[in-house]
Kinemage of the C-alpha trace (Angstrom):
@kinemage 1
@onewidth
@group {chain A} dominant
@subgroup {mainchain}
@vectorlist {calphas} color= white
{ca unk a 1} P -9.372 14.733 9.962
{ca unk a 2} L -6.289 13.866 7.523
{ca unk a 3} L -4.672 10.776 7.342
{ca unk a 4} L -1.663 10.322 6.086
{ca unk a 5} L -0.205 6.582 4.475
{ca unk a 6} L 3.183 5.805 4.055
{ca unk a 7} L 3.495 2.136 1.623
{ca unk a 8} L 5.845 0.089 0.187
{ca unk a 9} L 5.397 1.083 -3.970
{ca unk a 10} L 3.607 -1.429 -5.533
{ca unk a 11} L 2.438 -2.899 -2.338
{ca unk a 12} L -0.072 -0.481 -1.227
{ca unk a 13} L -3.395 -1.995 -1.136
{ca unk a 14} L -4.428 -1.871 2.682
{ca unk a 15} L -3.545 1.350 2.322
{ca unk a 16} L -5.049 2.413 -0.882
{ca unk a 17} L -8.568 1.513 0.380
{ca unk a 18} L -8.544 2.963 4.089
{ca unk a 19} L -7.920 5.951 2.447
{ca unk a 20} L -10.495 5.306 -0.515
{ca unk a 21} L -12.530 4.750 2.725
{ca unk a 22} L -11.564 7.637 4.796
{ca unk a 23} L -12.562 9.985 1.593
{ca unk a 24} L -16.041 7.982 1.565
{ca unk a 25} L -16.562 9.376 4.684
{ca unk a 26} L -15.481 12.774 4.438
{ca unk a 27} L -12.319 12.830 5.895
{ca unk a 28} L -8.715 13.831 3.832
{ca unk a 29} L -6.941 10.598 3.267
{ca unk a 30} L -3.648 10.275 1.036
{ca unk a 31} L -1.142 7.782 0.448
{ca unk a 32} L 2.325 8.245 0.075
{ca unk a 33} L 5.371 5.618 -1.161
{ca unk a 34} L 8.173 5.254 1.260
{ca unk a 35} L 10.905 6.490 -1.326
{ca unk a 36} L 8.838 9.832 -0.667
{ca unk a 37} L 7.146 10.224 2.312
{ca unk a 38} L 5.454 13.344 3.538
{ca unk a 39} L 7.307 16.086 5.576
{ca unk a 40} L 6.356 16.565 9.339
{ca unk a 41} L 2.751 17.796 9.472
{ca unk a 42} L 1.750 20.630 10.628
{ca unk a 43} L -1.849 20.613 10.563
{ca unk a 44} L -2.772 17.908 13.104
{ca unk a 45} L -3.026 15.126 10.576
{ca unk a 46} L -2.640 11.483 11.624
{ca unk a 47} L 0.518 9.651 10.101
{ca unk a 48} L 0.166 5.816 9.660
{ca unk a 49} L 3.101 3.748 8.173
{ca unk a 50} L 3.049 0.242 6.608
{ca unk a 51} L 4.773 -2.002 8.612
{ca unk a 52} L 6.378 -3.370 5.193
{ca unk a 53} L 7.363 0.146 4.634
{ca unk a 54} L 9.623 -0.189 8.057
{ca unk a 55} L 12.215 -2.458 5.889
{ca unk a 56} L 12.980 0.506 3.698
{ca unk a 57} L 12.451 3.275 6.523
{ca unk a 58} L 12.462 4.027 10.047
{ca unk a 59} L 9.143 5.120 11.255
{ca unk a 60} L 8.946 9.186 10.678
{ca unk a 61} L 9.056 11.616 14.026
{ca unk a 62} L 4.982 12.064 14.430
{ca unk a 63} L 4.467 8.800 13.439
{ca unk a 64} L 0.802 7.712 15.085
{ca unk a 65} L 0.729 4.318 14.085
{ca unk a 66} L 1.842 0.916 12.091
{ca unk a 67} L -1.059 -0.851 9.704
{ca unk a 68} L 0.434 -4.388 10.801
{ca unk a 69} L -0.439 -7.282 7.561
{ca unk a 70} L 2.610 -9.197 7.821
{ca unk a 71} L 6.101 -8.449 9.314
{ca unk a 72} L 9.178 -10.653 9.503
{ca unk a 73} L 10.984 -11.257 12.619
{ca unk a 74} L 14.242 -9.346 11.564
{ca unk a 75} L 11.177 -5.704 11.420
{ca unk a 76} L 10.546 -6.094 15.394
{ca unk a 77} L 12.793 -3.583 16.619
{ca unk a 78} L 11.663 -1.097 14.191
{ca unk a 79} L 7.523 -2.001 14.975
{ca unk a 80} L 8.121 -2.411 18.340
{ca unk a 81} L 9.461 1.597 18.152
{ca unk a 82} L 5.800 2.916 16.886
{ca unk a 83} L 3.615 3.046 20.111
{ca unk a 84} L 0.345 2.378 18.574
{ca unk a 85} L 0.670 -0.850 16.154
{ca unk a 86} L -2.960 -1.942 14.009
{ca unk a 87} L -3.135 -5.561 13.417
{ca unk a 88} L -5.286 -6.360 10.217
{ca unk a 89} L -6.530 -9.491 11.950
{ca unk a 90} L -6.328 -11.587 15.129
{ca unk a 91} L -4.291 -13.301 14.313
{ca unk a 92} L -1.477 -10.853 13.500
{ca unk a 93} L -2.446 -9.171 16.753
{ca unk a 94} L -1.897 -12.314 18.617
{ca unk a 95} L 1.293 -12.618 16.940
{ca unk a 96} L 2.607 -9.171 18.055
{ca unk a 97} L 1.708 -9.856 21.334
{ca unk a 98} L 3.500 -13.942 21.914
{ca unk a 99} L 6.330 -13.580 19.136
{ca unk a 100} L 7.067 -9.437 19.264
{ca unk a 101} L 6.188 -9.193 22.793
{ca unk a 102} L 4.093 -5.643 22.465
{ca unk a 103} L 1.739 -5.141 25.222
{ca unk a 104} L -1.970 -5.910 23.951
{ca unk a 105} L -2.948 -2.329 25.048
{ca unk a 106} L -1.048 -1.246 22.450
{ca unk a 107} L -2.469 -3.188 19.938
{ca unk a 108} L -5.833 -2.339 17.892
{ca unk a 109} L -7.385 -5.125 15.249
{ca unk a 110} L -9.192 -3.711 12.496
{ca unk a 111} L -10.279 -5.781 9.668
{ca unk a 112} L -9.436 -4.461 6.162
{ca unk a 113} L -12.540 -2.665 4.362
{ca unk a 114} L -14.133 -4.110 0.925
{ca unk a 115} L -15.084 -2.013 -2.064
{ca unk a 116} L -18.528 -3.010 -3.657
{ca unk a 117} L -17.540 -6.030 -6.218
{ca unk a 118} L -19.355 -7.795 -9.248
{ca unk a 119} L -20.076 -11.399 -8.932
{ca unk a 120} L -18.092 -13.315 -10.569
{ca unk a 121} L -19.742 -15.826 -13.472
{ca unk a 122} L -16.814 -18.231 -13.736
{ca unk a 123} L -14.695 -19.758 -16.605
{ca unk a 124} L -18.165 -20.878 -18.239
{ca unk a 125} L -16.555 -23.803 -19.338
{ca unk a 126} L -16.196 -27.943 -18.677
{ca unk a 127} L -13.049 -27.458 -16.646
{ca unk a 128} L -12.011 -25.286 -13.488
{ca unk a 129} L -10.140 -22.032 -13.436
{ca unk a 130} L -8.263 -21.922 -10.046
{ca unk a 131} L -7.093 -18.792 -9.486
{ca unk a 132} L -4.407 -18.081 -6.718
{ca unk a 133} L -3.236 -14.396 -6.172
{ca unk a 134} L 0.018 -13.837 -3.958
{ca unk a 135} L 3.387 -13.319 -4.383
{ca unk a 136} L 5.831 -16.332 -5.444
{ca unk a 137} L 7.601 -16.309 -1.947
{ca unk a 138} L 8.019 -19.607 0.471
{ca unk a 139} L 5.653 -17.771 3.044
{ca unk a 140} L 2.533 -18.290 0.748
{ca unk a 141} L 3.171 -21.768 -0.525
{ca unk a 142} L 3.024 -21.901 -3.962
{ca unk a 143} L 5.126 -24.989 -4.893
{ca unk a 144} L 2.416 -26.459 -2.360
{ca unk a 145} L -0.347 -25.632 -4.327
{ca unk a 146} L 1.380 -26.744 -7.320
{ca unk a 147} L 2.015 -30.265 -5.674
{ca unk a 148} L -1.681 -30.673 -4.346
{ca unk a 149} L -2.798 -30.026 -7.968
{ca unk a 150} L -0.725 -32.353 -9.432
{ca unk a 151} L -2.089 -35.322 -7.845
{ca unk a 152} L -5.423 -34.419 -9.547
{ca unk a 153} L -4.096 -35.515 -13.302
{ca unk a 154} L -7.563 -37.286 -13.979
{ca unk a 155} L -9.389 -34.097 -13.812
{ca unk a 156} L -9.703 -30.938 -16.030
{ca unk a 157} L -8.008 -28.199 -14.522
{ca unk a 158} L -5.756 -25.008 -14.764
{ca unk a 159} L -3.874 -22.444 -12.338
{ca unk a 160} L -3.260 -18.723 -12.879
{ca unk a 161} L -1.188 -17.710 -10.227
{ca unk a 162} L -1.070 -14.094 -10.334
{ca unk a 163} L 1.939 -12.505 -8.234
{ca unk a 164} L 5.260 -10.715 -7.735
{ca unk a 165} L 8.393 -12.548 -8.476
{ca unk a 166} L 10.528 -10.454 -5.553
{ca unk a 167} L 11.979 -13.709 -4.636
{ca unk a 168} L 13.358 -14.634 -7.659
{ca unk a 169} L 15.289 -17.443 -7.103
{ca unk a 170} L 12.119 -19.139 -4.790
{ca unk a 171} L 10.000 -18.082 -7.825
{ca unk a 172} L 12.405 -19.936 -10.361
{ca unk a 173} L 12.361 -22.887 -8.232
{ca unk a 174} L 8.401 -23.065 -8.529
{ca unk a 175} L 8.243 -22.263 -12.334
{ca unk a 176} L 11.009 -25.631 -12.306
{ca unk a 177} L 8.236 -27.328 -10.204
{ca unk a 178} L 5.550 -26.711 -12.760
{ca unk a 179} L 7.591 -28.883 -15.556
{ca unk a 180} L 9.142 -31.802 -12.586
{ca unk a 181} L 5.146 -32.287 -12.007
{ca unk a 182} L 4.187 -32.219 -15.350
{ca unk a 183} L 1.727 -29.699 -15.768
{ca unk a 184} L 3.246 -26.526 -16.780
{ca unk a 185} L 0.525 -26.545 -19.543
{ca unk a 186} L -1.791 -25.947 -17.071
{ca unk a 187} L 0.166 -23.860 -15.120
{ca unk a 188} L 0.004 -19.841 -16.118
{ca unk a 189} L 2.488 -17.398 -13.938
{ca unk a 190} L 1.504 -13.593 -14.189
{ca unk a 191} L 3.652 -11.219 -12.278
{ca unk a 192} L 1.480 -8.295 -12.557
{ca unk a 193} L -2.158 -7.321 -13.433
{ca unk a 194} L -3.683 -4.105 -13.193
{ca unk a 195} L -6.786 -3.206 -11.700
{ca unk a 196} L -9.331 -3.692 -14.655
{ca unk a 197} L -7.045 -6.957 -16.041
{ca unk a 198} L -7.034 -8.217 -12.507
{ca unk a 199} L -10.875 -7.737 -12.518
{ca unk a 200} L -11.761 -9.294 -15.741
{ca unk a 201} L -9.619 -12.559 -14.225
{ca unk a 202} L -11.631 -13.091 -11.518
{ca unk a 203} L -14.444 -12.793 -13.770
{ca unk a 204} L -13.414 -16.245 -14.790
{ca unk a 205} L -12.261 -17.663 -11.967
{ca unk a 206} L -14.093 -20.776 -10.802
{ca unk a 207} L -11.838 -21.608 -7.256
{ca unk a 208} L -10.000 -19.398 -5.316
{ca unk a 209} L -6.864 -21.562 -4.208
{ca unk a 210} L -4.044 -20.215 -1.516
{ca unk a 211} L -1.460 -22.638 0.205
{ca unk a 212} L 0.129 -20.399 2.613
{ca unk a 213} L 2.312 -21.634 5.660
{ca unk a 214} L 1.045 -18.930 7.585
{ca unk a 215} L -1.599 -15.748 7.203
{ca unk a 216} L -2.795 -13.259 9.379
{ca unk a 217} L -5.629 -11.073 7.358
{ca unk a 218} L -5.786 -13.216 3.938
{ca unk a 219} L -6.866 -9.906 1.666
{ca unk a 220} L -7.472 -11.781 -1.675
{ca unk a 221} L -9.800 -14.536 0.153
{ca unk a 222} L -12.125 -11.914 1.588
{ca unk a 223} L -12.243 -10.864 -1.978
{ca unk a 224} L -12.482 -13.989 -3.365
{ca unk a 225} L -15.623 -14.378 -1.004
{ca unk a 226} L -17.026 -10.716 -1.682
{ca unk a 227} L -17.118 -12.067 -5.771
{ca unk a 228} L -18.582 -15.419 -4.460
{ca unk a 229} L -15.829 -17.454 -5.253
{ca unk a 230} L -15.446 -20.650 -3.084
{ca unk a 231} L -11.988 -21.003 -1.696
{ca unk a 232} L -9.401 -23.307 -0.962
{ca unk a 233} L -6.778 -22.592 1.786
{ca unk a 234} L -3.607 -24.503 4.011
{ca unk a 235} L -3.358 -21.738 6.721
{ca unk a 236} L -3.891 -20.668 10.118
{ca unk a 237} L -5.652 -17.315 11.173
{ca unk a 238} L -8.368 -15.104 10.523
{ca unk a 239} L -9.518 -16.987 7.422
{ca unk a 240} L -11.365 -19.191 9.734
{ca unk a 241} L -12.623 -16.883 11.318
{ca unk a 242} L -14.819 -15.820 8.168
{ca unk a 243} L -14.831 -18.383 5.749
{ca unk a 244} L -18.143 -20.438 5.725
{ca unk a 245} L -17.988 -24.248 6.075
{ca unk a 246} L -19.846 -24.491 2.447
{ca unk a 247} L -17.897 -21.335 1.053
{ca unk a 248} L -14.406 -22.625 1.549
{ca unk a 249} L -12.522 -25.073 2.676
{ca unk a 250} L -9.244 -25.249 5.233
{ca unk a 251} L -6.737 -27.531 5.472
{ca unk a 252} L -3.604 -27.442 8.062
{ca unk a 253} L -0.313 -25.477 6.924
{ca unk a 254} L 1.210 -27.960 4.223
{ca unk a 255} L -1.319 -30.523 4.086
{ca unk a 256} L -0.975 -31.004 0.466
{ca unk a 257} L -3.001 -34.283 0.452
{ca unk a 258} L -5.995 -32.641 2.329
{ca unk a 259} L -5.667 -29.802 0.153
{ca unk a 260} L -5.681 -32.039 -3.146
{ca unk a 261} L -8.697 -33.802 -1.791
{ca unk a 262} L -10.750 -30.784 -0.752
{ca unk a 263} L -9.959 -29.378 -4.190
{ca unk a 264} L -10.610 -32.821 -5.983
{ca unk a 265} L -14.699 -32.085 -5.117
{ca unk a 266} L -14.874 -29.131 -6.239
{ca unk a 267} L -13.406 -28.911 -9.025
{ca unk a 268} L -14.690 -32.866 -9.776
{ca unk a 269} L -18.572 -31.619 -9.037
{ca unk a 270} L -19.614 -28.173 -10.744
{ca unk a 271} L -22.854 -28.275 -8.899
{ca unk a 272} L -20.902 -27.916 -5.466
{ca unk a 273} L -18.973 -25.681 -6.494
{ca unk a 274} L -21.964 -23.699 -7.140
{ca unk a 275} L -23.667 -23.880 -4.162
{ca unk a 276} L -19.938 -23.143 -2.347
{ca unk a 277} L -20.192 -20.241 -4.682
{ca unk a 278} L -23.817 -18.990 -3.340
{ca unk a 279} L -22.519 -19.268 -0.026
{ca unk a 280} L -19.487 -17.644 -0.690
{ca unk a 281} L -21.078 -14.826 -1.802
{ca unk a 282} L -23.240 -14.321 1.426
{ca unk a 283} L -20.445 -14.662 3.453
{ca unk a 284} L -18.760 -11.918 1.322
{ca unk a 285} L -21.531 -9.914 2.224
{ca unk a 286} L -21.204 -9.410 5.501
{ca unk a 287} L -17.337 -8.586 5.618
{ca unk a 288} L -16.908 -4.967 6.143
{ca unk a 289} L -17.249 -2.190 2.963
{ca unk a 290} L -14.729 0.757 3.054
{ca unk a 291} L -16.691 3.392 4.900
{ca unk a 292} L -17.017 0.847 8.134
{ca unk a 293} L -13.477 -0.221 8.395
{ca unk a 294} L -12.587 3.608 8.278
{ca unk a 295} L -14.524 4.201 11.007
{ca unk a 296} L -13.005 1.125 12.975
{ca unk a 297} L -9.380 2.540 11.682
{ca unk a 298} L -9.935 6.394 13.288
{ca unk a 299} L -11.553 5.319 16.486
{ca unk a 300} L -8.460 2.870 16.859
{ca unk a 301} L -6.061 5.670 15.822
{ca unk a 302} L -8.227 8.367 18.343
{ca unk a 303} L -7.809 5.982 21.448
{ca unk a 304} L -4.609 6.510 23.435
{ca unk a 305} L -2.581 3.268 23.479
């Protein structure tokens, strides 16, 4: 079988790894970015577009299917024109089917796959690295985390917050929250990372922290939880559905205070944290590698819808 991937550039992961996936298990996989996207195929391949992809493009004639993450409310007409749409989570699926009113037959969930990962030690040192990986838009709450952190003056603490700046003035507005709170110093912004500087941060990384308003499939938890990272979280969806009670904790969509006080016992108590970590890092283990989700992803793309 060949698969075909069309992705926004730069925001290809989901992508990427189905296909690393797919080639795991001996099928042709191959990503392409939407300023290029393949030409009709002729040999019976299977075309599959990012649903992020349908802001830039309209889906291609042979188009088999969406990969569904996130999609904003102005993308409906355009997903609701691909017949078979794949939801990375339940909750995204149950969002197609209330807010985008697609019929659940033609929805399929499958779960993003995980690449084997190295545990991660930590910072090693008296304070806590948080790390929070996302792009600086309103959507995944950064001037929330930055708030909840704040209230915690009296311990030792600092934030990387790795992610895009696409919305830049949202993203200047949260750099100008780091110095109204007061702790800019312990406040790094990174835009960008690649692969192997990415790694060698969560090497370090103590808490995984994410203040979303809302998340369907939260990608960088499920990593956070496959390097045995505890996490903190303000969102709805599928992250409750696999974070464990003493891996993670969840507060409601912008509940900064119950975020600031979940945070304040972790990072307060370094034993916790470790035995969040351990469990963590179970939990981690039992979220699906690459090969499995590729299998999920054909049999969804084989069914009819």
């Amino acid at each position: 079988m060949i698969v075909r991937f069309i992705a926004p550039v730069g925001g290809h992961r989901f992508c990427d790894r189905f296909a690393a996936g797919l080639r795991a298990i001996g099928h042709a996989a191959e990503v392409f970015p939407d300023t290029a996207p393949p030409p009709p195929a002729t040999d019976g391949g299977l075309l599959v577009i990012d649903a992020a992809s349908l802001a830039a493009i309209a889906p291609p004639p042979g188009t088999t299917a969406a990969l569904v993450h996130h999609v904003p409310h102005s993308l409906a007409p355009r997903v609701a024109a691909v017949k078979l749409l794949v939801a990375t989570g339940e909750a995204m699926a149950e969002r197609l089917a209330d807010e985008f009113i697609i019929p659940p037959a033609r929805i399929r969930v499958v779960a993003p796959g995980l690449p084997d990962l190295p545990r991660s030690p930590g910072s090693g040192g008296p304070g806590c690295h948080v790390l929070s990986i996302g792009p600086l838009t309103r959507r995944k709450g950064p001037d929330l985390l930055l708030r909840a952190l704040a209230r915690l003056f009296d311990l030792d603490w600092r934030l990387t917050i790795v992610g895009d700046h696409r919305d830049a003035d949202f993203a200047a507005e949260v750099h100008a929250l780091a110095g109204t709170l007061g702790i800019d110093r312990q406040v790094t912004f990174i835009p960008a990372l690649d692969e192997a500087a990415l790694d060698a941060l969560w090497a370090t990384a103590d808490l995984f922290a994410l203040a979303s308003r809302w998340e369907g499939y939260p990608a960088t938890v499920a990593e956070a939880l496959r390097r045995g990272v505890p996490v903190a979280l303000t969102a709805e969806g599928d992250a409750a559905r696999f974070v464990p009670t003493e891996g993670g904790v969840l507060c409601a969509p912008e509940d900064t205070d119950g975020l600031s006080k979940a945070m304040r016992r972790l990072i307060f108590d370094p034993d916790l944290r470790h035995r969040f970590a351990d469990h963590a890092w179970e939990a981690g283990g039992r979220l699906p590698d690459l090969p499995s989700a590729a299998r999920t992803l054909l049999q969804a793309l084989e069914a009819p819808a």
